[in-house]
VEXVEXPA-456714 format. One record per residue (C-alpha): x, y, z; residue number from 1. Coordinates in steps of 0.02 Angstrom, whole numbers, plus 50000, padded with zeros to 5 digits. Layout:
<recs>
X->X	Y->Y	Z->Z	i->NUM
...
</recs>
This chain:
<recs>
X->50000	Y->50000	Z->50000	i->1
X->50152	Y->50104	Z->50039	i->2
X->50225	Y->50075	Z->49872	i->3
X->50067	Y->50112	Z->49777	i->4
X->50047	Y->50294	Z->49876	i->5
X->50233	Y->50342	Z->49832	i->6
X->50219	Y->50299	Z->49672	i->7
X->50028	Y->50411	Z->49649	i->8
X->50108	Y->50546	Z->49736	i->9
X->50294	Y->50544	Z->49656	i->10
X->50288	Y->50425	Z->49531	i->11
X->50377	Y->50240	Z->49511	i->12
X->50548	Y->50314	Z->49438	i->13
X->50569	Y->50469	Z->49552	i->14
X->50696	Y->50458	Z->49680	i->15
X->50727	Y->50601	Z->49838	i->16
X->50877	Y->50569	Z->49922	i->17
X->50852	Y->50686	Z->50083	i->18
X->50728	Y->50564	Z->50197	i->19
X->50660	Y->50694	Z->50257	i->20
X->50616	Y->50790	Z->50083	i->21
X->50545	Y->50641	Z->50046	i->22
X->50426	Y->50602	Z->50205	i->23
X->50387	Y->50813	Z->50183	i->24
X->50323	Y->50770	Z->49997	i->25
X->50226	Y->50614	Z->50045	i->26
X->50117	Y->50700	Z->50171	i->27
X->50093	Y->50845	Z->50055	i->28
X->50035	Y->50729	Z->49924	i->29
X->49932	Y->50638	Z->50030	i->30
X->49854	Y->50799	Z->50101	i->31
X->49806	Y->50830	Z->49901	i->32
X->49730	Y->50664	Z->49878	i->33
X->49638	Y->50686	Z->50043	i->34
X->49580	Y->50853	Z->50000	i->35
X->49496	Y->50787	Z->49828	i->36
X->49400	Y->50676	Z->49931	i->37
X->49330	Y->50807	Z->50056	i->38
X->49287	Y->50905	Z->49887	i->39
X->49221	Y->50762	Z->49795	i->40
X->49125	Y->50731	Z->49942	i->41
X->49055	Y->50902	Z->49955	i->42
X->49021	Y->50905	Z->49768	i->43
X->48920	Y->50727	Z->49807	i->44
X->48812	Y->50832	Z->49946	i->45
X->48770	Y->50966	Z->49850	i->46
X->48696	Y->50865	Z->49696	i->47
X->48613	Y->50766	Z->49835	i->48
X->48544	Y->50916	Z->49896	i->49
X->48509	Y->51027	Z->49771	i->50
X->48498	Y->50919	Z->49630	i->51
X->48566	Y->51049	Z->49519	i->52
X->48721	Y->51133	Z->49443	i->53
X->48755	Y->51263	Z->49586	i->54
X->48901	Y->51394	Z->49593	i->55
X->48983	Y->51307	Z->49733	i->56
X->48990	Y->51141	Z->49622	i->57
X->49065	Y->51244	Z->49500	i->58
X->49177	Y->51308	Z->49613	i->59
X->49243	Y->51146	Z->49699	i->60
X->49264	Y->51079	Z->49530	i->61
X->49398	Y->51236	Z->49508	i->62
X->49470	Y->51182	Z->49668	i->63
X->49494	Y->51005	Z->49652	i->64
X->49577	Y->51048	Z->49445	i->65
X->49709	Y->51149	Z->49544	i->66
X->49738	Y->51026	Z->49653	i->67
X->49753	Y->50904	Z->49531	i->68
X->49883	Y->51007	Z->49426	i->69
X->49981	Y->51024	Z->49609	i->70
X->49976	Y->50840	Z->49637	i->71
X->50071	Y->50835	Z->49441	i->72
X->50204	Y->50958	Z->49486	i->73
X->50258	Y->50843	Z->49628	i->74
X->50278	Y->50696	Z->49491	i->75
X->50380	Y->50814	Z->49407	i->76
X->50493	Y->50836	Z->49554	i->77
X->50441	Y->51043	Z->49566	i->78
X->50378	Y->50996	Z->49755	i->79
X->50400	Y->51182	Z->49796	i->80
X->50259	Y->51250	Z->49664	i->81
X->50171	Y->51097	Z->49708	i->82
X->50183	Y->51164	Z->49897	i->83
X->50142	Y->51346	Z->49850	i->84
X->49983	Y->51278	Z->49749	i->85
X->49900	Y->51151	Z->49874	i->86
X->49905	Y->51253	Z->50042	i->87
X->49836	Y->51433	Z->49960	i->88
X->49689	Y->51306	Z->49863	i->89
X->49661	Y->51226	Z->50038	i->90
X->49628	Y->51409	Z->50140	i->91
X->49516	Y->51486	Z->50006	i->92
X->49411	Y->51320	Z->49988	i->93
X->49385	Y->51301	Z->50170	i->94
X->49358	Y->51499	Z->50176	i->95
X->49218	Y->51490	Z->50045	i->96
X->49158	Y->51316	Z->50138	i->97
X->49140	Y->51404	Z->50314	i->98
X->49095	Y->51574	Z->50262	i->99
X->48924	Y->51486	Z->50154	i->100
X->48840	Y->51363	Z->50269	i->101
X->48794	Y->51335	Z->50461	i->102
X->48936	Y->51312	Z->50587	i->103
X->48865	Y->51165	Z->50648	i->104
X->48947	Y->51081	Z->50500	i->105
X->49101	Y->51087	Z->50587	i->106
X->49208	Y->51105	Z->50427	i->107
X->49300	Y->51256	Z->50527	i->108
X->49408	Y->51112	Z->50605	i->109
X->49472	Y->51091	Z->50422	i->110
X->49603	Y->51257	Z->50442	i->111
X->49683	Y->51173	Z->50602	i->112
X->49780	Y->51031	Z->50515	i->113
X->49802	Y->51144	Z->50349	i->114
X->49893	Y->51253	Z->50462	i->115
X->49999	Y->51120	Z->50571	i->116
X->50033	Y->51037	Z->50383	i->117
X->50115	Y->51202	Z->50322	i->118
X->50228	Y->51171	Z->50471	i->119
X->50258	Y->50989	Z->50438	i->120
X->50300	Y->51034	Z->50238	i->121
X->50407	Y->51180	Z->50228	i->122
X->50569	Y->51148	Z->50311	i->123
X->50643	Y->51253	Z->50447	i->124
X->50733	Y->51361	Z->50320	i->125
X->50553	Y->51417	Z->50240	i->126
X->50498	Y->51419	Z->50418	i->127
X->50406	Y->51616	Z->50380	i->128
X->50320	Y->51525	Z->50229	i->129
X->50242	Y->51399	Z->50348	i->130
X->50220	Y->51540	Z->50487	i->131
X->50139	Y->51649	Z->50340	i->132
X->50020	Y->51518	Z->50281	i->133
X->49971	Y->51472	Z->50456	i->134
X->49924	Y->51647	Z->50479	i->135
X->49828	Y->51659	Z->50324	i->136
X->49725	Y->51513	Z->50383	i->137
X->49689	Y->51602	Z->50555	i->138
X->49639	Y->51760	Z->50437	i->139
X->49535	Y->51672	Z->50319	i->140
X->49464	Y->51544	Z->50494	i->141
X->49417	Y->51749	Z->50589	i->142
X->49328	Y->51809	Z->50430	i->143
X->49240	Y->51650	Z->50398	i->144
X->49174	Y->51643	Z->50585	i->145
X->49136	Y->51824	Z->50624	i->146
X->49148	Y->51936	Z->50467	i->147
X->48997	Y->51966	Z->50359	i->148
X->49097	Y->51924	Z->50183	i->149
X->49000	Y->51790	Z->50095	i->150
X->49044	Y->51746	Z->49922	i->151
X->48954	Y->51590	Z->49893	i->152
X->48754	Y->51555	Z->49918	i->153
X->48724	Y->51516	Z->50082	i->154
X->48662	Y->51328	Z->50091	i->155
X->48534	Y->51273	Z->50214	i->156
X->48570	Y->51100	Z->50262	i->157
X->48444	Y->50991	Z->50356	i->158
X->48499	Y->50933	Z->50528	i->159
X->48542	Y->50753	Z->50464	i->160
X->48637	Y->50824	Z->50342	i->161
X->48721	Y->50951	Z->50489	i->162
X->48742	Y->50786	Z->50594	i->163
X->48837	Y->50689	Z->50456	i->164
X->48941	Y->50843	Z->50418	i->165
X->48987	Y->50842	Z->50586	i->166
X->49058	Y->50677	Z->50594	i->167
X->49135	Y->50664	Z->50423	i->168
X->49236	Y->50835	Z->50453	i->169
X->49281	Y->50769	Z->50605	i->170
X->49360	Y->50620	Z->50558	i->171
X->49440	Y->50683	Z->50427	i->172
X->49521	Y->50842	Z->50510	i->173
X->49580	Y->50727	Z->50690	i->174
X->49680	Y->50591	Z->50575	i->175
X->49760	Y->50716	Z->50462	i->176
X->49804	Y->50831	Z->50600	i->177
X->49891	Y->50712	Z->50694	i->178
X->49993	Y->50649	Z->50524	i->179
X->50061	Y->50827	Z->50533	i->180
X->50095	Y->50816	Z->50707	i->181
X->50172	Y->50640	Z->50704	i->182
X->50267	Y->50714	Z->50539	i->183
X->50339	Y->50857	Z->50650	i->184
X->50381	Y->50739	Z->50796	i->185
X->50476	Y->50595	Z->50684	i->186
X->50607	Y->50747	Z->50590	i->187
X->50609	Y->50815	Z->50768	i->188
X->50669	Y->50636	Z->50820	i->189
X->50771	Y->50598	Z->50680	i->190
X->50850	Y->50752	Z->50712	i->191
X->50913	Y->50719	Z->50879	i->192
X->50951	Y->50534	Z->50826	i->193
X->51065	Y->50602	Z->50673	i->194
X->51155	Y->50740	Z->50809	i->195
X->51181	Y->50596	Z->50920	i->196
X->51246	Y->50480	Z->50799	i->197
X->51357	Y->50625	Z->50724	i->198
X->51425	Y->50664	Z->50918	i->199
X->51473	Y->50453	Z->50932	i->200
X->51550	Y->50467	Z->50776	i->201
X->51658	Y->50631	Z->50823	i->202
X->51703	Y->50564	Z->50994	i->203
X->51759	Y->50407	Z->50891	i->204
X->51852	Y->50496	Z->50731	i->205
X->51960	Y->50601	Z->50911	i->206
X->52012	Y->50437	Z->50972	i->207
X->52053	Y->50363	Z->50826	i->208
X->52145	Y->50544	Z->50777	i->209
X->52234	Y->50544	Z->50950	i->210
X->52289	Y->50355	Z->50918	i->211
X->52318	Y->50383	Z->50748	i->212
X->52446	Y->50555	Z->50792	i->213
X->52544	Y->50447	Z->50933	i->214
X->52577	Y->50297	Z->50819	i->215
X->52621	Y->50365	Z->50663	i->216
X->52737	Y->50460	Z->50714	i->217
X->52810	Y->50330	Z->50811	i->218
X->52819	Y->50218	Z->50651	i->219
X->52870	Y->50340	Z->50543	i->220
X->53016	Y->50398	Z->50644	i->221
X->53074	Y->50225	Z->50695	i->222
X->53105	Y->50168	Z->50511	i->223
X->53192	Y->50351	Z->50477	i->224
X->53295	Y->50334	Z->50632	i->225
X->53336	Y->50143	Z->50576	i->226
X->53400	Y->50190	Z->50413	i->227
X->53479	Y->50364	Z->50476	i->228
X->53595	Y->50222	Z->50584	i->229
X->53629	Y->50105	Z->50434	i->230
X->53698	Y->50249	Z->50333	i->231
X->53812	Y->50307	Z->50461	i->232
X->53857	Y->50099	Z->50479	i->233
X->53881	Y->50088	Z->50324	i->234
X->54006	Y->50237	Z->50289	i->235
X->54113	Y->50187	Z->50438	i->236
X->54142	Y->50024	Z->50353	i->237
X->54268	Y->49972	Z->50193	i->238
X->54207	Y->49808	Z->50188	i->239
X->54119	Y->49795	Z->50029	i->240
X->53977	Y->49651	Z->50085	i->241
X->53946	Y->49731	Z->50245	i->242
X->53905	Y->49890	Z->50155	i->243
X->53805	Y->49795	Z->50039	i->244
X->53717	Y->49701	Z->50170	i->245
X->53671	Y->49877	Z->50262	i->246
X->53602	Y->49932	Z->50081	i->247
X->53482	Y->49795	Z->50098	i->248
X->53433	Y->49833	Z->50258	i->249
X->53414	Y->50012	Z->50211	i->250
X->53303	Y->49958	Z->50064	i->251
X->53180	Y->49847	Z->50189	i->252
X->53145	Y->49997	Z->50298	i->253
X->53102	Y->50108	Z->50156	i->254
X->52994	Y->49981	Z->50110	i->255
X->52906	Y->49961	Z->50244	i->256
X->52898	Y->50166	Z->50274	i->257
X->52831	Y->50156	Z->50090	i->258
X->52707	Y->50036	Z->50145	i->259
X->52639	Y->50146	Z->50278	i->260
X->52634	Y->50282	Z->50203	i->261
X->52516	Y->50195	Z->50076	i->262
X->52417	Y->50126	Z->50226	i->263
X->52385	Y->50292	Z->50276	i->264
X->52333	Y->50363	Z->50099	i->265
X->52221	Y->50195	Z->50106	i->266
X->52126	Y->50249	Z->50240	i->267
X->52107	Y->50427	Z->50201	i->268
X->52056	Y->50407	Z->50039	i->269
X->51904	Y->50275	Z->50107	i->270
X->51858	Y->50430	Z->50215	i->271
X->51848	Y->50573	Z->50108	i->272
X->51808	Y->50474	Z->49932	i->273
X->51627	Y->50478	Z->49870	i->274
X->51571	Y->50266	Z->49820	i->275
X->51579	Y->50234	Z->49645	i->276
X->51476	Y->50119	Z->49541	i->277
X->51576	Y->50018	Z->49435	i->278
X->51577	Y->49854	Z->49332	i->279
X->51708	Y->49743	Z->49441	i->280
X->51824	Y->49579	Z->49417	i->281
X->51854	Y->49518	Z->49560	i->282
X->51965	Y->49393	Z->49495	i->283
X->52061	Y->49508	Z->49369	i->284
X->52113	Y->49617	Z->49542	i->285
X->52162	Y->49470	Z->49639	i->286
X->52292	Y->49427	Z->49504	i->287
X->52366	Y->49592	Z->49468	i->288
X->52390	Y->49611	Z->49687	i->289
X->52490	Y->49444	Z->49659	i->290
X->52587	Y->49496	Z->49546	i->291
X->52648	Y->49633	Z->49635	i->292
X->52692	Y->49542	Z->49786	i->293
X->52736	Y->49386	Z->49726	i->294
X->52920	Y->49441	Z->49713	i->295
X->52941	Y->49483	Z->49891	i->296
X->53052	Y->49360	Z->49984	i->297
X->52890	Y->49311	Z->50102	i->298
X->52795	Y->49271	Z->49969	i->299
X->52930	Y->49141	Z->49901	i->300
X->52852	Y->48966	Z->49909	i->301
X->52671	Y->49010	Z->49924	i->302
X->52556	Y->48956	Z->49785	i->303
X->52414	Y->49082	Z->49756	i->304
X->52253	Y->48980	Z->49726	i->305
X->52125	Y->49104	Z->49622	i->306
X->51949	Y->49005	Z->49610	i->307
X->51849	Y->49150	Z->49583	i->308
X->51789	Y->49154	Z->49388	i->309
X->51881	Y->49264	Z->49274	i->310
X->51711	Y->49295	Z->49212	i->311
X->51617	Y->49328	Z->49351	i->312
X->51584	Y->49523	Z->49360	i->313
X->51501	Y->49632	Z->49491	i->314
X->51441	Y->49798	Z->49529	i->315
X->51531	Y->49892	Z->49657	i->316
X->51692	Y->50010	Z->49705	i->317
X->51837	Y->49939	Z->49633	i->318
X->51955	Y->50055	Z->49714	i->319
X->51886	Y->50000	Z->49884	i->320
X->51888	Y->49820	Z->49838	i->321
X->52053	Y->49838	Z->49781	i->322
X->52115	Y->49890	Z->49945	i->323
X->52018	Y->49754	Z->50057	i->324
X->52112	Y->49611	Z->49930	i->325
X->52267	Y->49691	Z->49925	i->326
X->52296	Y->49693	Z->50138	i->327
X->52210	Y->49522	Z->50161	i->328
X->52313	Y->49428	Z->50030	i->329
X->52445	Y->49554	Z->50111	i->330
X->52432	Y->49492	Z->50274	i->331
X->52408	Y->49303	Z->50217	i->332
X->52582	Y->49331	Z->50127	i->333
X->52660	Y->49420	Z->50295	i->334
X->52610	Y->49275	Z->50414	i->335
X->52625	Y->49125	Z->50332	i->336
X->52705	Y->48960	Z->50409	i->337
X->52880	Y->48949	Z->50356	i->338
X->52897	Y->48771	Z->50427	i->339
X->52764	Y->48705	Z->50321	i->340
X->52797	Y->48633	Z->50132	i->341
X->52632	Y->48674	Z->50046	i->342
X->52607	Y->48832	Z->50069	i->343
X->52447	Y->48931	Z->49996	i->344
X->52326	Y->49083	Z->49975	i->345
X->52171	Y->49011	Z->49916	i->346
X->52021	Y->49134	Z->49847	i->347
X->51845	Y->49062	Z->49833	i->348
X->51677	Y->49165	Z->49844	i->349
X->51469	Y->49141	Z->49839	i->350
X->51375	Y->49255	Z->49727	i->351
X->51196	Y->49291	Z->49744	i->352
X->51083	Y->49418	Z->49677	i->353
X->51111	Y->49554	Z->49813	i->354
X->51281	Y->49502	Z->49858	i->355
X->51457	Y->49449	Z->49824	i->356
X->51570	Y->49344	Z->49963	i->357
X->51736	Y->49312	Z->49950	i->358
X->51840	Y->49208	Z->50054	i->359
X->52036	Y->49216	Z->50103	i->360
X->52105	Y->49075	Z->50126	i->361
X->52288	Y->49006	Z->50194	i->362
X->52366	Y->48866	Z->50280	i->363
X->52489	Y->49010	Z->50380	i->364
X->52501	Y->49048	Z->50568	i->365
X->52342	Y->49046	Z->50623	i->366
X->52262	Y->49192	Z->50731	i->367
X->52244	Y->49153	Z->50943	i->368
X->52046	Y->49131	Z->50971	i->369
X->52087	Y->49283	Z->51112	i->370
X->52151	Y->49390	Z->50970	i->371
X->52010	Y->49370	Z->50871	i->372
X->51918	Y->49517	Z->50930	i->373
X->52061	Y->49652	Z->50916	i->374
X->52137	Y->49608	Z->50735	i->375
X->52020	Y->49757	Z->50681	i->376
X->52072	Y->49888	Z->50807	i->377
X->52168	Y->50016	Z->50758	i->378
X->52372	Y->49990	Z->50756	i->379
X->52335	Y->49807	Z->50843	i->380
X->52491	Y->49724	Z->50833	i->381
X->52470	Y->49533	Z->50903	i->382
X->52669	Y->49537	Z->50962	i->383
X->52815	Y->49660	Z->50987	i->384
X->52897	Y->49540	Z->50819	i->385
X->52733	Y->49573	Z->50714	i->386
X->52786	Y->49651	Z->50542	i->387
X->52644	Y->49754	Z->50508	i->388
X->52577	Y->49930	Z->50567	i->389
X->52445	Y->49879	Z->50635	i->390
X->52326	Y->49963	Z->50503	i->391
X->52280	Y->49853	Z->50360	i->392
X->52132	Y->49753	Z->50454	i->393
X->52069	Y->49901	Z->50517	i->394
X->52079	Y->49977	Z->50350	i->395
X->51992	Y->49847	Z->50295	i->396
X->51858	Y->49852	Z->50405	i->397
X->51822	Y->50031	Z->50396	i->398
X->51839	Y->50010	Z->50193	i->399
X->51696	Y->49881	Z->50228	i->400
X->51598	Y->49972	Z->50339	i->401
X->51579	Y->50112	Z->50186	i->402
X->51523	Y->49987	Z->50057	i->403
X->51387	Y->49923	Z->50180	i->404
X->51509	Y->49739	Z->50188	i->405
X->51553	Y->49637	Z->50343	i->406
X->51712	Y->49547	Z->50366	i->407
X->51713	Y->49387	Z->50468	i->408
X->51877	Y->49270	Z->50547	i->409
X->51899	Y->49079	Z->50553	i->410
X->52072	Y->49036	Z->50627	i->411
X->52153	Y->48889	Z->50701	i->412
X->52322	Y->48924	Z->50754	i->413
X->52463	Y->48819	Z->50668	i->414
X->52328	Y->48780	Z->50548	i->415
X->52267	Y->48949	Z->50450	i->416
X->52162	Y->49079	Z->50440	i->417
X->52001	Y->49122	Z->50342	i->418
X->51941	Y->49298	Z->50307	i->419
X->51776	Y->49285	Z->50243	i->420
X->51704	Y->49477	Z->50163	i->421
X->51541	Y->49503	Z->50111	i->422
X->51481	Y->49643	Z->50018	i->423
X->51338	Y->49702	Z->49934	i->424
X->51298	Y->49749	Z->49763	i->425
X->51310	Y->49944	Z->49739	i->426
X->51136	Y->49984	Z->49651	i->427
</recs>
């Protein structure tokens, strides 16, 4: 039912990203739709009555047109001339309503949830609009009541007629003020929920900023200090394979400054970069990280397994994908088990219609069942020996967390680890 009044009101292809935009629209649509009734129902009671073509029939029927045209602007996306359309139509119908029949009728009521509506549609930005239409419905409610202006033939209706005014105005008016009302109370709600949400987030991105300060500089210097102390080695020396072994050495800690630094880029590029929708391979960017870290002397022994269709495509960030592969066949690569023979990284996945999961496999180290629950925090390092920063899982978690994906650990120590990722498809 849902579905069917979106689609009357905005139509099946129409899309409004701001939540609440889109709740503000709904109710004004549905305050259109509900407002044709009241007419048509009025229109209904004065051929009943009269049994003739009166002025106010003729008049509704001008009414309920200019709602209808209103009602088309919001399929068109122009909400705001849609607004400006519907709530001026509402206060002159219900002026001309009051101001030609008894009192009794009730239909007065009509101006209190036109008013709290204009409040519920136009946002706090166009908050004089609302307050201006609000007062124009008091205006219009005053003259209605207690001035003498009349512009429609006054209709005498019978006290059955009065009775079943009554309650049909009634009804009507108490549901859809309290829509307006409820409307108003749910932003006000979501509101506070989104400021909350944003505060959690804020106290979270200080931590993580206060974390992240100490221990970068701690492993930036450290390498920079290391090799600052191998060149001063190595120019002391005349021995021509001690100087070549310091070279070396010099080499691995610029690597592994290099591969920091890219950690870093890594995760503050998964921050600040919009998602992309994208045509993906999964098994096209499994082989090209491979092949760039196949050649590194951990990686020497360790067959890559690649199961996952070179066919197979799906829709989703491949920048961001990129990343997740490239630290988990990283890490597989770091701690693998030397003392074992047959050593592998094995990829395997499940497809479905709404997602993709892909599996990491090896036959490495294995993860502690203790550890299992830190591997994700930032700069978690499981030893004082452990190679890495202490960023890649984490990275990869947070990379996850942005494409709506979940990442999830089987490991047996001394027998391997699985990191199973699961991600949707970006639509």
């Amino acid at each position: 039912m849902k579905r069917v009044i979106r689609n009357l009101i905005i139509g099946k292809t129409a899309y409004i990203e701001s939540i609440h935009e889109y709740r503000q629209v709904m109710l004004s649509g549905q305050y259109g739709f509900i407002a044709l009734a009241v007419i048509a129902f009025y229109i209904f009671m004065d051929i009943e009555q009269w049994h003739t073509l009166t002025e106010s029939i003729v008049v509704y029927g001008i009414g309920f047109l200019i709602i209808l045209v209103s009602l088309t602007f919001h399929r068109q996306q122009k909400h705001a001339i849609a607004n400006f359309l519907l709530f001026p139509t509402f206060n002159v119908l219900l002026f001309l309503i009051v101001s030609s029949e008894s009192l009794n009728t009730g239909a007065f009521v009509f101006f209190i949830p036109v008013s709290l509506g204009s409040f519920a549609v136009f946002n706090f930005t166009q908050r004089k609009i609302a307050l201006g239409f609000a007062l124009f419905s008091f205006i219009l409610f005053t003259m209605a009541v207690l001035g003498p202006v009349q512009l429609l033939t006054f209709r005498n209706y019978s006290e059955e007629y009065i009775q079943l005014n009554q309650v049909i105005n009634f009804s009507i008016a108490f549901p859809v003020s309290i829509m307006a009302v409820y409307l108003l109370i749910s932003l006000n709600h979501e509101n506070a929920s989104q400021l909350l949400k944003s505060n959690q987030q804020l106290e979270k991105l200080n931590e993580e900023l206060d974390r992240f300060v100490y221990s970068t500089s701690h492993d930036l210097r450290a390498p920079l200090l290391s090799v600052q102390g191998l060149v001063r080695l190595s120019s002391q020396t005349a021995a021509e394979n001690e100087r070549k072994q310091y070279d070396e050495m010099i080499l691995q800690r610029l690597a592994s400054l290099d591969s920091f630094i890219r950690e870093i880029t890594d995760y503050s590029r998964n921050n600040r970069l919009e998602i992309t929708r994208e045509a993906v391979q999964p098994a096209t960017i499994a082989n090209e990280i491979w092949e760039s870290l196949k050649y590194s002397s951990d990686a020497a022994g360790i067959e890559f397994q690649n199961e996952i269709p070179s066919q197979l495509m799906v829709t989703n960030d491949s920048k961001r994908l990129r990343v997740v592969l490239a630290n988990l066949i990283a890490n597989a690569i770091r701690y693998h088990d030397a003392r074992k023979e047959n050593k592998y990284i094995r990829l395997h996945h499940q497809f479905t219609a709404s997602s993709f999961t892909l599996h990491v496999e090896d036959n490495g180290q294995g993860i502690s069942p203790e550890l299992h629950s830190k591997i994700f925090d930032m700069f978690f390092r499981g030893n004082e020996s452990s190679q890495g920063s202490g960023l890649g899982l984490y990275i990869v978690k947070e990379t996850l967390a942005k494409l709506s994906g979940t990442i999830q650990l089987t490991s047996i120590p001394r027998q391997g680890s699985t990191f199973s990722i699961v991600v949707p498809h970006i639509i």
